[in-house]
Every structure is written in C-alpha cells, then in structure tokens.
KOLMAR-642590 format. One line per 2 residues: number of its first residue (from 1); their letters; for each residue y, z, x of C-alpha. Coordinates in Angstrom, 3 decimals. Example, Ala and Ser with C-alpha at 12.3 -4.5 7.8 and 13.67 -1.06 7.14 Angstrom:
2
1 = as = -4.500:7.800:12.300 ~ -1.060:7.140:13.670;
# end
This chain:
281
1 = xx = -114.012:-303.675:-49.431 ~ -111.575:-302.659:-52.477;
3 = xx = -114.877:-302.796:-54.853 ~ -116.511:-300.782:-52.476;
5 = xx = -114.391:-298.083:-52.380 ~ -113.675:-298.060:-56.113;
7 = xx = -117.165:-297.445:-56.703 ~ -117.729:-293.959:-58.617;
9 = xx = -120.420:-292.558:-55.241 ~ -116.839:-293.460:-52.885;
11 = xx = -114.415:-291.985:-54.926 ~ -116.883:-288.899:-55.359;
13 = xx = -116.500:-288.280:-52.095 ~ -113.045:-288.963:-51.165;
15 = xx = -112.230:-285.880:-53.346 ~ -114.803:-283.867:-51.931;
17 = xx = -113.443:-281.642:-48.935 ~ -115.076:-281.954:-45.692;
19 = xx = -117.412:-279.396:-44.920 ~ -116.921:-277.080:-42.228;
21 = xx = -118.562:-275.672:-39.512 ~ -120.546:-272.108:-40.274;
23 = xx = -118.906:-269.823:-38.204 ~ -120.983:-266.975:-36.812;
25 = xx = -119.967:-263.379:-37.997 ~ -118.132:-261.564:-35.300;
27 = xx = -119.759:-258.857:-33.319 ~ -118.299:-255.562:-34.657;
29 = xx = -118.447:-253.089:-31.283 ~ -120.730:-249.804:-31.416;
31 = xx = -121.441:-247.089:-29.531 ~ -123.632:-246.760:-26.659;
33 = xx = -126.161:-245.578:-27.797 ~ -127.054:-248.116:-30.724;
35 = xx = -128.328:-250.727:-28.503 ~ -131.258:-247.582:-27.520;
37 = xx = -131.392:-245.999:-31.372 ~ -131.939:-249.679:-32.766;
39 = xx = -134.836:-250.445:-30.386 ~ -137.449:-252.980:-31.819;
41 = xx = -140.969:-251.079:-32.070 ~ -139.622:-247.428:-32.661;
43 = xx = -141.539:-244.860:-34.931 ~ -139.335:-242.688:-37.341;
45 = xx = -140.705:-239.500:-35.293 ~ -139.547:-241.533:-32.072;
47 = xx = -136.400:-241.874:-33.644 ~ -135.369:-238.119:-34.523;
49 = xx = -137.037:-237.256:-30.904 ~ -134.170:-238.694:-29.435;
51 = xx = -131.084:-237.819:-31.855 ~ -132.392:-234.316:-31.014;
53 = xx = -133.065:-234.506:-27.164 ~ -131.498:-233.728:-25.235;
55 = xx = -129.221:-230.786:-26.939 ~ -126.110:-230.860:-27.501;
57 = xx = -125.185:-227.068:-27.862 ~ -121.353:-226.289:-28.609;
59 = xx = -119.936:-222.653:-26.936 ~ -120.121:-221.266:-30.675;
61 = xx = -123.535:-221.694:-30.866 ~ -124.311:-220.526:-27.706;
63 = xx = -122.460:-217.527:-28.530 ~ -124.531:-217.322:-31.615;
65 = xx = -127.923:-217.472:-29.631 ~ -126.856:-214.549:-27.235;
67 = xx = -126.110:-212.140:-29.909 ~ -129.257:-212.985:-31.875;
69 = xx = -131.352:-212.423:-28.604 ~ -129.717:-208.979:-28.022;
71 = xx = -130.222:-207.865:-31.713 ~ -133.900:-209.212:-31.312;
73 = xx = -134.701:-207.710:-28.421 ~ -133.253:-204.167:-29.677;
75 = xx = -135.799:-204.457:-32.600 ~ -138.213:-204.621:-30.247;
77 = xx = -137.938:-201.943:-28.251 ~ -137.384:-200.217:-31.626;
79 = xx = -140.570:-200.966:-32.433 ~ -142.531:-200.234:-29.437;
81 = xx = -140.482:-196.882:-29.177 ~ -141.865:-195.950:-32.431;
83 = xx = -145.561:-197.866:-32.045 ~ -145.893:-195.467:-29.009;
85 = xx = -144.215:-192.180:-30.886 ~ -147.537:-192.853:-33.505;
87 = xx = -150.109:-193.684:-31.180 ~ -151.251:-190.132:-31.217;
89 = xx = -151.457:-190.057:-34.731 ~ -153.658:-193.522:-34.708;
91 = xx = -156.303:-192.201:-32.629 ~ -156.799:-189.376:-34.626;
93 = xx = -159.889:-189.018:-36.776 ~ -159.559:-189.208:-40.798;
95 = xx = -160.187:-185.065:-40.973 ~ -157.742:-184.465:-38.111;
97 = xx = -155.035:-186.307:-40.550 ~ -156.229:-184.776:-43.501;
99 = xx = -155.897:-181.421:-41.271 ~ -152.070:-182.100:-40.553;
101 = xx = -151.222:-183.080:-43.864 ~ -152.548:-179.845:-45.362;
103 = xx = -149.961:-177.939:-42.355 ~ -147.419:-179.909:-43.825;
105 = xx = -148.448:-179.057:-48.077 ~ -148.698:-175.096:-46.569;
107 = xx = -145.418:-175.249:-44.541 ~ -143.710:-176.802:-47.631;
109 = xx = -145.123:-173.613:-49.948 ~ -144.131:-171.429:-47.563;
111 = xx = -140.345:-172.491:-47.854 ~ -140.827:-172.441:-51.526;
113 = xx = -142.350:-168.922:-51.756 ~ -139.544:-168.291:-49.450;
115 = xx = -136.880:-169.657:-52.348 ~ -138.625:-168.043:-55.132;
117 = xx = -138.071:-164.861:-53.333 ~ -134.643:-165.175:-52.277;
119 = xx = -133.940:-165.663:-56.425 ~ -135.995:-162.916:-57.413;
121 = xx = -133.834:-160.802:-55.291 ~ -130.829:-162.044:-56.528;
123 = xx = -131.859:-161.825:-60.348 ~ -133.001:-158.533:-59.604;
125 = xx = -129.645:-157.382:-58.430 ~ -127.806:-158.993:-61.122;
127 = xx = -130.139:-157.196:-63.948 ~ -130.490:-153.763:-62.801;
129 = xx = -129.412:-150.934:-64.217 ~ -128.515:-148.750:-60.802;
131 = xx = -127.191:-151.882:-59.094 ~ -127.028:-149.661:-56.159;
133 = xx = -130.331:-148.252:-55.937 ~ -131.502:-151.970:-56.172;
135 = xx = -129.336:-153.219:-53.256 ~ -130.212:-150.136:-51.341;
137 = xx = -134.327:-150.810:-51.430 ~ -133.584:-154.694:-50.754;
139 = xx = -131.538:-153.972:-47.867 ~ -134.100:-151.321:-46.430;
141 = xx = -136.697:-153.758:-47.084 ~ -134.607:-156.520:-45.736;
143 = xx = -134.033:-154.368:-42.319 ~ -137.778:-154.025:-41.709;
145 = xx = -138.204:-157.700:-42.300 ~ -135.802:-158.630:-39.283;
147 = xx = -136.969:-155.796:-37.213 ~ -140.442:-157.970:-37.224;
149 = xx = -138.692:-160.471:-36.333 ~ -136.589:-158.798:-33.627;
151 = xx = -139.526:-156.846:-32.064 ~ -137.900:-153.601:-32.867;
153 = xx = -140.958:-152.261:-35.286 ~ -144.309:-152.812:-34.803;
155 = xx = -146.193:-155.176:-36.863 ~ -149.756:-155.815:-38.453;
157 = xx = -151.644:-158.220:-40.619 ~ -154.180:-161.193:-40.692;
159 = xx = -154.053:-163.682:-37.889 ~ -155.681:-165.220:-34.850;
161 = xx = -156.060:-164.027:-31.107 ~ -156.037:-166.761:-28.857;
163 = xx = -157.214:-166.131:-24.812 ~ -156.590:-168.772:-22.390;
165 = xx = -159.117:-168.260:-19.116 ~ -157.233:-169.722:-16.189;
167 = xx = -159.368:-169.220:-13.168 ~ -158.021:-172.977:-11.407;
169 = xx = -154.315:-171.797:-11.821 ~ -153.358:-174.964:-13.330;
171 = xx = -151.578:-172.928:-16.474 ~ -147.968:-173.227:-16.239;
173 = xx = -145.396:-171.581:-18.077 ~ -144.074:-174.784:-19.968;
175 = xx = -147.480:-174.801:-21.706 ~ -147.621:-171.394:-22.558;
177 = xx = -144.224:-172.089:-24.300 ~ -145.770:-174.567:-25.941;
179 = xx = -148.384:-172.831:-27.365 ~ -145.762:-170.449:-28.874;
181 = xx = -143.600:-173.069:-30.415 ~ -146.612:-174.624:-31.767;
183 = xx = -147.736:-171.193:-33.642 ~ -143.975:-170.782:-34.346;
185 = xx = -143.994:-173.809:-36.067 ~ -147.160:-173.217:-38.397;
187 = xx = -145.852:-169.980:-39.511 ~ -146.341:-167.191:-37.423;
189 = xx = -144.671:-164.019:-37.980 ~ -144.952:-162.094:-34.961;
191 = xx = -146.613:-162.681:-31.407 ~ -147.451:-160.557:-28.149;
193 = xx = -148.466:-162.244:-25.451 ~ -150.377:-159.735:-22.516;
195 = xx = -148.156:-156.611:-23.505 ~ -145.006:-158.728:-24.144;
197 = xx = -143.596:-158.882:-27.616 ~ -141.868:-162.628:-27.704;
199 = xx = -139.120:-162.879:-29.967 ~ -136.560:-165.523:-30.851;
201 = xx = -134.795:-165.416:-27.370 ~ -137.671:-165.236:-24.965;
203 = xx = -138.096:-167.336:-21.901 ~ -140.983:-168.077:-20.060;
205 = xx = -140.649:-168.816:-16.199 ~ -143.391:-169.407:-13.360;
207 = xx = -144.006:-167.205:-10.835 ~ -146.408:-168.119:-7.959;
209 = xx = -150.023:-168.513:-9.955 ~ -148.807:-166.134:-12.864;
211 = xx = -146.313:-166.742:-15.306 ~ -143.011:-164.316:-16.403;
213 = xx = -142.033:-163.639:-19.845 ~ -138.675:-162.602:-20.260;
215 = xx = -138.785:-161.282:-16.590 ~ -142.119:-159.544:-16.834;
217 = xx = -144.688:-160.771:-14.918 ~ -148.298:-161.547:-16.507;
219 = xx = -151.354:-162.510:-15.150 ~ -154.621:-164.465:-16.534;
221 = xx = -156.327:-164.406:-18.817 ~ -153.159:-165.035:-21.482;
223 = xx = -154.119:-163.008:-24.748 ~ -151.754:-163.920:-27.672;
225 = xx = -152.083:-161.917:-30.545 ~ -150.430:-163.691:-33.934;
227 = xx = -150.027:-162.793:-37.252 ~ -149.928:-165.402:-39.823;
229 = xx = -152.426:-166.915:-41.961 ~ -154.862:-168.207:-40.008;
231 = xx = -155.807:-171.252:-42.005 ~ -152.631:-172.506:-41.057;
233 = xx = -152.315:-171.248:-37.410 ~ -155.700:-172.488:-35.861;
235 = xx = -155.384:-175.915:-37.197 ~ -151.809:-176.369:-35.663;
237 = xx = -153.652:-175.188:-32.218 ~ -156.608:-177.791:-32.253;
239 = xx = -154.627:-181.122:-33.496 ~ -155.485:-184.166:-31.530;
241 = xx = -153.297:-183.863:-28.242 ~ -152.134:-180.730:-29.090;
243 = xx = -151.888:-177.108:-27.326 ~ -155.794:-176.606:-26.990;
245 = xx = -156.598:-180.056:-25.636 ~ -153.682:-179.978:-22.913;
247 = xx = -155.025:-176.951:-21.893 ~ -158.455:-177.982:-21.225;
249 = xx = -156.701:-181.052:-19.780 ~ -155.867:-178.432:-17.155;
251 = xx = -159.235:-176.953:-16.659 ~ -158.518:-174.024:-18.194;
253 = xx = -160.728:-172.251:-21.194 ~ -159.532:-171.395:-24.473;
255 = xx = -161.041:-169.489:-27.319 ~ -158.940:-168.898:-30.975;
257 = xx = -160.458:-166.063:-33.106 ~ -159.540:-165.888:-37.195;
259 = xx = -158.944:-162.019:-37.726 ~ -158.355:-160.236:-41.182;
261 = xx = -155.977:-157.325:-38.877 ~ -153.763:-158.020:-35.985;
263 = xx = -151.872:-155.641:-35.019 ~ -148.550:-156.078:-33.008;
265 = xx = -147.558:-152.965:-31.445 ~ -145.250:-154.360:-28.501;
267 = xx = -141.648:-153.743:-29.009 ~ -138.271:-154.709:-27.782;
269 = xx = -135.110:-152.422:-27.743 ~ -132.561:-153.394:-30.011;
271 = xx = -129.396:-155.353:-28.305 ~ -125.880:-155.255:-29.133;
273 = xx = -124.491:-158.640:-29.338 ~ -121.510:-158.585:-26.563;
275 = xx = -119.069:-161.137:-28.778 ~ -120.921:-161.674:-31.890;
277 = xx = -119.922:-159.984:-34.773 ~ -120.406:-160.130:-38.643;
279 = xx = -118.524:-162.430:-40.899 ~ -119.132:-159.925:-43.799;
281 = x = -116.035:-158.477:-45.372;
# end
C-alpha cells in the first residue's frame, strides 16, 4: 500500500487540489422590458419600432410642438392671404401685365419730372438777379396750379371722357368713387363728373337710382371728363378686374374716348379753413 502511494502518478495527485464544482454566473436583474427587447427572431427595424412606440413625450416637448403648430399655421394663412391678394394679377394676360408695368415706369416719371421741377424752382430762386420778381412769377404760377387742383379756375388739356350708360340702375355710388380713385391714381389732373367739379374732399353718396356728389344730385348717363395723359389714364380704366369690368359686371355700358382737349370748366368756391391755419412765419 506504502509503494503504492509513493508512486510518482499518487503523489501527483495528492498535491493536486480537488476540483470544484462550476458554479453558474448569477442572474444580474434588468428591466422589464429586456425580456421583450431581447426577443429571439426580431429584425433590427422590429427593434427601433418598439423603442419608439409608443411615445414617450415629456411637457417640454409638448410645449415645443404647440408653439411650432401656431407659428406654422400663421405662415399659412400668410400665404394664402397673399396667394389670394395676387390671384388677380395671375389671371391676367402677358399684355395686361406688360400694361400695368408701363403705369407703374409712367407714374414713377411723373414723380421725377415732379422733383426735377421742384429744383429748378429752387435753383432759379437762388440765381436770380431780382430774387423778387422770381418768387413773385413762381408763386403766381404756383397759385394757379392749386386752384386746378382746388376747382377754383377752370381747367383744359388732353385727356379722356369716359360715359357710363346705366339703364338697369345697378351703378352705385361706391363704384363711381372708384372710378375716380382709379383715374386719381394714374395721374389725372382735374375731373368733372355731370356738371360737378370733384376735388380732393368730395363725397359721393346714393340717392334712390341716382347718385349725389358732394350733395348734388346726378342722374345717368355719368360723363367724366379728365385731363391727364391719356396713355396713362385709359389703361388704369381697362386692367383685368378693374373699374370697366366691374361695371359691366353690373350691366351697365361704358365707353372711354382719348381726346387731344378737355376742357374743365366746373368750379368750386374757395373755402376758408375754420381751424387750419399756415405754419409759415
């Protein structure tokens, strides 16, 4: 038994430790959700479907979402505001454009001729001789100028005559106005409308089927005279939607006439402002 155990295979093994038992590694807890992200059988696109349903939205972001949807929706409206501000301008025709753009080159002379003159004036004063006589002809000059535009003095020059033939009635004074804003607004100089001199304070007012101008009452057919240039004035009348076409909207007939003499012989008295006064010193 001794030999046995003093072989070199027994004493090999006496110093040998024992092995011992694998242990299994301990379960280290998760959350609930592991057990359903580490499914057997699950596609990567499976996978991020369910980290990001459903949401999980925080109050910040919701806060976030609100004021984006506001500014969004203000864009919007924005937009269609504008979209339906153009439409006219859309359905026009490529001459009808071209048209309105020339209004526009002519109004923007007209303000330049305008400046040129108002320095003329100024360098005219500032280099005459008889500084006096100079200011004395501009003011004269300056005088007839806003009587034309006051109605006090009558007027003449080239323009249009436009007659409006209302035999339905449907003419109301709101589009008469219109017509004389529009005209207004592509230069003219002076207008009479049936006998009635309109100047910057006129009104316009319906009465039964007629219309009032400043209180006096006018019937159809409208007759405006206008002086202006007429290459300018007629256009602004026949634009797509504008005075011509809502009038024939209406049923009624209107003719526009170029003419190299107008004359505007209709005048208004001269009123003293009640509370207005100059600033001049």
């Amino acid at each position: 038994m001794s030999d046995q155990d003093g072989t070199p295979e027994n004493r090999l093994r006496k110093e040998l430790p024992e092995e011992t038992p694998a242990t299994a590694p301990e379960a280290v807890p998760t959350g609930e959700n592991d057990e359903k992200d580490e499914k057997p059988g699950l596609t990567g696109r499976q996978r991020l479907v369910q980290g990001l349903w459903p949401p999980r939205v925080t109050r910040a972001q919701l806060i976030v979402a609100v004021l984006l949807f506001g500014l969004g929706f203000g864009l919007a409206v924005q937009v269609a505001s504008n979209s339906d501000g153009d439409s006219a301008l859309r359905g026009a025709r490529q001459e009808d454009l071209v048209r309105i753009l020339d209004e526009l080159d002519d109004r923007t002379q007209r303000l330049e001729d305008e400046k040129a003159g108002l320095e003329k004036q100024r360098d005219e004063l500032e280099n005459s001789s008889d500084q006096a006589e100079e200011a004395r002809k501009q003011t004269l000059e300056k005088e007839r100028q806003l009587g034309i535009l006051a109605g006090t003095v009558a007027a003449q020059g080239p323009g249009i005559t436009m007659t409006i033939d209302d035999t339905k009635g449907t003419v109301e004074a709101d589009m008469l106005l219109d017509a004389i804003q529009e005209l207004r607004a592509a230069g003219a100089e002076a207008i009479q409308v049936n006998g009635v001199r309109v100047v910057a304070g006129t009104y316009l007012t319906d009465s039964g089927n007629s219309v009032s101008v400043d209180g006096n009452k006018i019937n159809a057919p409208y007759r405006f005279k206008v002086i202006g240039k007429p290459q300018d004035l007629e256009p602004a009348l026949n634009i797509p939607g504008g005075v011509v076409q809502t009038l024939e909207k209406e049923q009624a007939t209107v003719t526009v006439e170029r003419s190299t003499k107008i004359v505007v012989d209709a005048l208004r008295a001269a009123k003293q402002p009640d509370y207005a006064r100059s600033s001049s010193r």
